[in-house]
C-alpha positions in Angstrom: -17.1 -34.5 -31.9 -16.1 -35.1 -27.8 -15.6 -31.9 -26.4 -12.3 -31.1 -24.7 -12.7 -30.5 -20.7 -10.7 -27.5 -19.5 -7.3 -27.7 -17.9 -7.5 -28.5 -14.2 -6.2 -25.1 -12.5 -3.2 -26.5 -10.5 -3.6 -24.0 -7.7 -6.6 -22.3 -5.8 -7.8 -19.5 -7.7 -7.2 -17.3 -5.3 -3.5 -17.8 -5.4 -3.5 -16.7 -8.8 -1.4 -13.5 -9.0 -3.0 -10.8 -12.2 -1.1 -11.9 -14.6 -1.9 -15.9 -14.3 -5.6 -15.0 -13.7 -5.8 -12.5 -16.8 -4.1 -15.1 -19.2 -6.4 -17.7 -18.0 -9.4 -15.6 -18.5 -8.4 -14.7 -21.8 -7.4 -18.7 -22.6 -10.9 -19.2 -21.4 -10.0 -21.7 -18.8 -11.5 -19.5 -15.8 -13.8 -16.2 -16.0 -14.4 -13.2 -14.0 -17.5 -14.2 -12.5 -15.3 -17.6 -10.9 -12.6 -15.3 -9.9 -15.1 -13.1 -8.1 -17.2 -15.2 -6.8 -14.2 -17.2 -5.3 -13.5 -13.8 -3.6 -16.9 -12.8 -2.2 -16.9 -16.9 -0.9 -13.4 -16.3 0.9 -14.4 -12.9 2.0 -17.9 -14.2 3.7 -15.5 -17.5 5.2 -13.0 -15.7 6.8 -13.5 -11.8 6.8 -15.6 -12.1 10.0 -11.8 -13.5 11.4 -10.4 -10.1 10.1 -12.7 -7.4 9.6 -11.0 -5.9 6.6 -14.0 -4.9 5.1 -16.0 -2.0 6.2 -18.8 -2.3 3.0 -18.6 -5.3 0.5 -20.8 -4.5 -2.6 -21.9 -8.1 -3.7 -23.7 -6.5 -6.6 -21.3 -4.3 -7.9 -18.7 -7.0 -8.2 -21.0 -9.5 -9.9 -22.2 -6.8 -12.9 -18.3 -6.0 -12.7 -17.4 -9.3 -14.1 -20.6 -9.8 -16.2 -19.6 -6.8 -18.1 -15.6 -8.2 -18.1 -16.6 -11.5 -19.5 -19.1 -9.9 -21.8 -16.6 -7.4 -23.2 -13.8 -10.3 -24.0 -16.4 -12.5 -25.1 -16.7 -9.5 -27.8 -13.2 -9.5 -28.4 -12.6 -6.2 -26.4 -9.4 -6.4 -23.8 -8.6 -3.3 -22.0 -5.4 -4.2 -20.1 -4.2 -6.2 -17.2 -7.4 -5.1 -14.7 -10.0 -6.1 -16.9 -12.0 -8.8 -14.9 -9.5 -8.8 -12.1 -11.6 -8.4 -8.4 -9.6 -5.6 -5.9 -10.9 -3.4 -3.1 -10.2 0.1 -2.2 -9.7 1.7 0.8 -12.4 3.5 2.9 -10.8 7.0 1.9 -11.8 5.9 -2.3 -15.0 8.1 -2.7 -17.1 5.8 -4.3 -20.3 6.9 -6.2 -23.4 5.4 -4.6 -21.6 3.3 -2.0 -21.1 3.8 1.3 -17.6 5.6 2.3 -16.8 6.4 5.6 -13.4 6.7 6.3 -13.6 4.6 9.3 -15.3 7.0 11.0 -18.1 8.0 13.2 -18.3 11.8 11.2 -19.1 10.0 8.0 -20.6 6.9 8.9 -23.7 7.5 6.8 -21.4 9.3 4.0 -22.3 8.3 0.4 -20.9 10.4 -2.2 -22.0 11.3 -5.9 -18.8 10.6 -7.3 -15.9 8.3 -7.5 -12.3 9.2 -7.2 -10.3 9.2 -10.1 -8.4 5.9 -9.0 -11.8 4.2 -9.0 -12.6 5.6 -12.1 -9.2 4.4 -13.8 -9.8 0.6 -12.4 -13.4 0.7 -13.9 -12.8 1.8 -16.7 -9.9 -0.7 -17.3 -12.5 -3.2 -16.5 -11.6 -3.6 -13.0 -14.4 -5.8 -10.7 -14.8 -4.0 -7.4 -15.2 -5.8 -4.0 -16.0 -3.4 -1.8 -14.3 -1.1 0.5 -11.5 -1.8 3.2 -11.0 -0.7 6.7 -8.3 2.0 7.9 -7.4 4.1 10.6 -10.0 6.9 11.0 -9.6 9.4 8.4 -6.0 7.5 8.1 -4.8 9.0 10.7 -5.8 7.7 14.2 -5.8 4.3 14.8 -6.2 1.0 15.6 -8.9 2.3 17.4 -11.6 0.6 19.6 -14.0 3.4 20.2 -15.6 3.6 16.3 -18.3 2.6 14.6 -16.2 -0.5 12.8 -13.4 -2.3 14.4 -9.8 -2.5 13.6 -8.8 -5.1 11.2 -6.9 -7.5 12.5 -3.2 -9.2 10.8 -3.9 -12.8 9.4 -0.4 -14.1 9.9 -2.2 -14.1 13.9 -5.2 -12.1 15.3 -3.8 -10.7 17.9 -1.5 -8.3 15.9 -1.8 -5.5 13.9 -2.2 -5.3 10.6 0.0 -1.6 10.8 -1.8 1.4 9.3 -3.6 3.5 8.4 -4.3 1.0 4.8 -5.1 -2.1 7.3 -8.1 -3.4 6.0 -6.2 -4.0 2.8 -3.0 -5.3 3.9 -5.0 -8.2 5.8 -7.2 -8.2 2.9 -4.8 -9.2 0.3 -2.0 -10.9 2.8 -5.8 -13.7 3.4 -6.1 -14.0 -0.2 -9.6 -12.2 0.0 -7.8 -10.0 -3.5 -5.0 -9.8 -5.6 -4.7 -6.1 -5.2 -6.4 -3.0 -2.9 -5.6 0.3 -2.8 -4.2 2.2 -0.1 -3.0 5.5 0.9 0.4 6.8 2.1 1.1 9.6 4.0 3.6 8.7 6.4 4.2 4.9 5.6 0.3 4.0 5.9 0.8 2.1 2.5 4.3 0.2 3.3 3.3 -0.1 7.2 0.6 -3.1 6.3 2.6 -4.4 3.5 5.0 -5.1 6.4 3.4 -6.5 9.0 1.0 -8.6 6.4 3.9 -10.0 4.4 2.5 -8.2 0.8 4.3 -5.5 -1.7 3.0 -2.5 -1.3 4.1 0.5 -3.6 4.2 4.4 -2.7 4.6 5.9 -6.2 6.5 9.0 -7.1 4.7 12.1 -5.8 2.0 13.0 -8.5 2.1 10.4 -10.6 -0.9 9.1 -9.5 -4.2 11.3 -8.7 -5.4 11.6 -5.2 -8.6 13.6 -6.5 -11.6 12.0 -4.5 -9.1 10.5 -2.2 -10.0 12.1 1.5 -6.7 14.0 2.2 -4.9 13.7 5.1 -1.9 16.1 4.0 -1.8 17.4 0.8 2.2 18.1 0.9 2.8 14.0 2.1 -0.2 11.9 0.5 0.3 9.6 -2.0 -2.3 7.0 -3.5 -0.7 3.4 -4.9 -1.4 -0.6 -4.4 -0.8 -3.0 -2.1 -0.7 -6.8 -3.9 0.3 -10.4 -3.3 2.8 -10.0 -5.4 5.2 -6.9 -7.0 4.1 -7.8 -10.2 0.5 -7.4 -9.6 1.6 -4.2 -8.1 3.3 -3.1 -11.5 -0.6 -4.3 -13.3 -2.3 -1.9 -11.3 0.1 0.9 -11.7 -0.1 0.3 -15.5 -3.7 1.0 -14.9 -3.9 4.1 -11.9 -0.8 6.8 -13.6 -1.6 9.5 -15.2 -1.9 13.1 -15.3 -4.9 15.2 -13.6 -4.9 18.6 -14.1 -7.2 18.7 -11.2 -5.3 17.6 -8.8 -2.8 20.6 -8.3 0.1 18.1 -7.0 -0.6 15.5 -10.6 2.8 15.6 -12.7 2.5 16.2 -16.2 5.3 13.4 -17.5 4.5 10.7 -20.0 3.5 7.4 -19.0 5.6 4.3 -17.5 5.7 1.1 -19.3 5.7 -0.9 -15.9 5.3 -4.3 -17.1 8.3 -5.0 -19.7 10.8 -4.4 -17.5 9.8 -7.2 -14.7 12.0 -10.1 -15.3 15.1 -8.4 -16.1 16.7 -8.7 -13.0 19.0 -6.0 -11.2 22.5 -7.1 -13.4 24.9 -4.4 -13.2 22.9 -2.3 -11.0 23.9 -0.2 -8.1 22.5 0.3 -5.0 23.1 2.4 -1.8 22.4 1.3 1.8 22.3 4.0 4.6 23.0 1.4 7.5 23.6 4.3 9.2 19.5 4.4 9.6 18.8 1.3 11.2 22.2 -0.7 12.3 22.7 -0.5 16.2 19.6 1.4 16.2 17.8 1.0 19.7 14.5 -1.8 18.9 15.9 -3.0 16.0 15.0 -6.8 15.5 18.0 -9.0 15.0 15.6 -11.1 13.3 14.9 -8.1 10.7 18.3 -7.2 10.5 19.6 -10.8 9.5 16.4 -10.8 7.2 17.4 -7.2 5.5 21.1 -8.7 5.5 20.2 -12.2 4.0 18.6 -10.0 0.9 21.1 -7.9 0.6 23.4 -11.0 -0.2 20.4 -12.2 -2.6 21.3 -9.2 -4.1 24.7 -9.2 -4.9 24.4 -13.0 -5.9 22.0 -11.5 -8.6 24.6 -9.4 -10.3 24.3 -5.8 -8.5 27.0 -3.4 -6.5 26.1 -2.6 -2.8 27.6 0.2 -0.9 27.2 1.4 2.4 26.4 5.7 2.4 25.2 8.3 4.5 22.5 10.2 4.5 20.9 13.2 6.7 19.8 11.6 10.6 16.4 9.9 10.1 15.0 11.5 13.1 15.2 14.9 10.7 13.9 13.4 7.9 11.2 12.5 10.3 10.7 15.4 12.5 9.8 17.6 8.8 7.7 14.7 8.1 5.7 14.8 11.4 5.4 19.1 11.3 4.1 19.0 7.7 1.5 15.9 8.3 0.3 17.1 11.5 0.2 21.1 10.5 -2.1 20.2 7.2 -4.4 17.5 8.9 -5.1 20.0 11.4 -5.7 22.5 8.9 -8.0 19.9 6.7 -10.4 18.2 9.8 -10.6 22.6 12.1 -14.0 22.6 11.5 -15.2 19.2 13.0 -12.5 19.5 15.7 -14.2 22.4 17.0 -17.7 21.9 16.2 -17.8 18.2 16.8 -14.5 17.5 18.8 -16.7 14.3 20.5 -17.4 12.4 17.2 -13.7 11.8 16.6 -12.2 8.6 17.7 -9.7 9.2 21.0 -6.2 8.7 18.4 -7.5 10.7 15.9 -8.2 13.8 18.0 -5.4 13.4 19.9 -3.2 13.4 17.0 -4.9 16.3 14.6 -5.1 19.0 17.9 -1.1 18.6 17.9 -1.6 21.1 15.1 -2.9 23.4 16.9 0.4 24.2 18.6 2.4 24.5 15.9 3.5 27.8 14.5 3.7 29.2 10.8 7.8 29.6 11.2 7.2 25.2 12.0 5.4 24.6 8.7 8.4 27.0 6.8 11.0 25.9 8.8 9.4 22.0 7.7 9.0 22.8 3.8 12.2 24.6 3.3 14.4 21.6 5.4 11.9 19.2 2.9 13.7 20.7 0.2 17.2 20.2 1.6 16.7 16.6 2.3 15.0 15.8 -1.1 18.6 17.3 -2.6 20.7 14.8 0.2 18.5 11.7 -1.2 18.0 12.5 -5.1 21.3 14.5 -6.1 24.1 12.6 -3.0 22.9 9.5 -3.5 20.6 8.8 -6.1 23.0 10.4 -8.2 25.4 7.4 -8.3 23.0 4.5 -7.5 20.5 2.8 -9.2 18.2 2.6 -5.6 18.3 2.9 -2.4 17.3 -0.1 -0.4 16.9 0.0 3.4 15.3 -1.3 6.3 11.3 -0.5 6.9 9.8 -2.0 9.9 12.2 -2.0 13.0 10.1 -5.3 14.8 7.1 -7.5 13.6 3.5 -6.7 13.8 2.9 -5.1 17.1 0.0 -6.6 19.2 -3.1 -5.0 20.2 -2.5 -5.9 23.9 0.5 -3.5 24.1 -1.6 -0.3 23.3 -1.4 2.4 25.6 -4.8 3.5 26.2 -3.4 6.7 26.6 -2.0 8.0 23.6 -2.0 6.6 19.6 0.4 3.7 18.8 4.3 4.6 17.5 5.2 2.1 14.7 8.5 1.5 14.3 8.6 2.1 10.5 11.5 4.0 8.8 8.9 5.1 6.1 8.5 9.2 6.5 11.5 10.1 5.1 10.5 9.1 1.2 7.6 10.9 1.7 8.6 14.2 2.8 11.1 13.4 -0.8 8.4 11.8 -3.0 10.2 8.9 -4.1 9.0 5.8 -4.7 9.4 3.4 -2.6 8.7 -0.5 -2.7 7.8 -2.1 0.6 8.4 -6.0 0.2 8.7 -9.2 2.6 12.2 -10.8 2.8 11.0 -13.4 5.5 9.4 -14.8 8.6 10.2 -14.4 12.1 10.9 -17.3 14.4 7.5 -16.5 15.5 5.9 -17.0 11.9 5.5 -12.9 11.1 6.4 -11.1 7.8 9.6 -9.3 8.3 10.7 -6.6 5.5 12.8 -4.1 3.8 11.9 -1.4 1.1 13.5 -0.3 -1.9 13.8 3.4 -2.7 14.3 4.9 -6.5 14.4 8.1 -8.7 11.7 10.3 -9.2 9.2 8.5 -12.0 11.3 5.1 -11.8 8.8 3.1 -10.4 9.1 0.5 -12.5 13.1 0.5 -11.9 12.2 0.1 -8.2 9.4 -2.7 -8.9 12.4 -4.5 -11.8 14.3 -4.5 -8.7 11.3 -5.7 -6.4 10.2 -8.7 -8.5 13.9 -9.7 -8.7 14.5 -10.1 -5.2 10.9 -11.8 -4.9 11.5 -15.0 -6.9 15.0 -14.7 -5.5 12.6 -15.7 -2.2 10.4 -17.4 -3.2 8.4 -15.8 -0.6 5.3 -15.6 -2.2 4.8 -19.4 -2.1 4.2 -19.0 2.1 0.4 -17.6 2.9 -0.6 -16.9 6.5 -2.5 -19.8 8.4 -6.0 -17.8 8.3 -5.9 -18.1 4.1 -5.6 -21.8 3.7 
């Protein structure tokens, strides 16, 4: 009998997005020991380029995808993860392996446990590749003066990557993983999937558990994906919901399908655009703003209503934001900024003692204008429309060299005001600049329809065809 040779894999297996690398697992025409060890290759190559990685664990991923290939070889498939290699960010407690937070007070910091993300991906057969680089305890950065420096944007080195989920914007945007988690407090999920050209999803507030996740604000932080594509976002969601009665902000609602929907385009649908936020706005790129407008078109070509609304002025959205985020971070890191002020990196400390000014009647002033705004978004315009989709980044990546040594960087990202609501929100590329950097937009839905807002996402993606174009650095 001549034995049949396996199919040749028409593109590098790093290219691969879940979904193609889970059906050729299970067809047996790749495994998960090829797909990781492609990935710890790639991230040995070109990671010293980057530095995305703070810790990769070599071992770990290897028994990983021993025990992923094992358990299919046995006829056991848990889900869309299983096999798949991701990374999590530096803030993902990790049982037995080093997690630091980017930072000098936990630079030797290895806990007993894993968060209940890491758990979820494990369990679900997940291989792990280590753990990405952030802003110190995602919060001050990109910062030169800690123990492991700032990763840098593939799409060109001299940029940033945005923050405070850097290491795993670059990480994924190089093609080093499909998927790594981040965290989002004020944008710090949607900021890198900017300026590195990925998806990157902020799920609705409590639908995915931040227990074992170092908080940054309890009222603003939200855990979710950043991915190559929006569909390997919607895998790794299908994997990372759920309810945790631990986790006093969890939400007790039933599961999301988030897969069956992707593919049924955005026929019909209705969406909102509060130009209002970004038109005529001073530092607006006209680059991003023909981008944004190009999509918009993409759009309505697909089959969906656009309207122009209002909403409240940004800058309030984004003033609560700011009083809420900097209030509980001081509140979370006191103890270590009085005890060991000198450890902290120069952006971090500079940014958590602005808490110390602020005054109880901020905070109540904050959380009762949080409510208001939440009712302007979710009942004035959310209402009528299917989604809300709007501008993100203001410019491109920002570049290193135009740091003020003097005080922490100001992105211009137009991402705090959907996390003072909780909605989720889609960050997405809709192009490249003349200057070959991702330009962006995000989309905005309902509370718990994330997979409306990643339907509408993956639409708009093969609209592109933007996921076809990698940064220089990953070929």
């Amino acid at each position: 009998m001549t034995e049949l040779s396996p199919k040749p894999i028409s593109k590098p297996l790093f290219e691969l997005s879940i979904a193609e690398a889970g059906q050729m697992i299970r067809s047996g025409e790749v495994t998960s020991k090829d797909l990781t060890e492609d990935a710890l290759s790639r991230i040995e190559s070109l990671d010293g380029q980057l530095d995305s990685f703070i810790t990769v664990t070599g071992d770990r991923a290897r028994a990983d995808a021993e025990k992923a290939d094992a358990d299919f070889a046995a006829g056991i498939d848990k889900g869309p993860m299983q096999g798949i290699p991701y990374a999590l960010k530096d803030i993902y407690m990790t049982s037995g392996i080093l997690s630091t937070c980017h930072s000098k007070l936990l630079v030797d910091n290895v806990p007993d446990h894993d968060s209940v993300v890491g758990t979820k991906l494990a369990e679900a057969g997940g291989v792990l590749l280590g753990k990405t680089a952030t802003h110190e305890f995602a919060y001050g950065g990109p910062s030169f003066d800690l123990p492991f420096p700032p990763a840098r944007n593939p799409w060109n080195r001299d940029c940033m990557p945005g923050g405070s989920s850097s290491g795993s914007g670059a990480a994924v945007a190089a093609g080093l993983c499909r998927m790594a988690m981040g965290s989002d407090t004020g944008g710090s999920i949607r900021g890198p999937a900017s300026y590195c050209g990925t998806a990157g999803h902020k799920p609705t507030y409590g639908l995915v558990s931040r227990r074992g996740v170092f908080p940054l604000s309890f009222t603003l932080d939200h855990a979710g994906p950043l991915a190559w594509t929006v569909g390997d976002c919607a895998a790794t969601m299908q994997v990372i919901q759920g309810f945790d009665p631990l986790d006093p902000a969890s939400a007790n609602v039933p599961e999301i399908d988030f897969l069956s929907g992707l593919g049924d385009g955005v026929e019909g649908m209705k969406f909102a655009v509060p130009r209002d936020f970004f038109d005529g706005k001073p530092g607006m790129d006209p680059e991003m703003l023909a981008a944004f407008d190009a999509s918009i078109e993409k759009l309505k070509a697909l089959g969906a209503t656009v309207d122009v609304v209002k909403l409240p002025d940004f800058e309030l959205f984004n003033a609560t934001g700011r009083i809420i985020l900097t209030a509980e971070a001081f509140g979370i890191h006191e103890k270590d900024l009085i005890e060991r002020p000198l450890d902290f990196g120069q952006y971090a400390m500079m940014r958590m003692y602005a808490g110390a000014g602020l005054t109880a009647m901020d905070l109540v002033q904050a959380l009762r204008a949080r409510r208001v705004l939440s009712k302007a978004v979710n009942k004035s315009v959310l209402g009528s429309y299917d989604a809300i989709i709007t501008a993100l980044a203001f410019t491109t990546a920002p570049r290193f060299d135009e740091m003020s040594r003097d005080e922490p960087p100001s992105y211009t990202l137009q991402s705090m005001p959907f996390n003072v609501t909780g909605n989720p929100a889609l960050a997405m590329p809709t192009g490249l600049s003349s200057d070959g950097l991702p330009l962006s937009l995000q989309i905005v839905g309902r509370p718990f329809e994330d997979a409306k807002v990643l339907q509408i996402g993956e639409a708009l993606e093969k609209a592109t065809g933007l996921i076809a174009t990698r940064p220089p650095l990953a070929a």
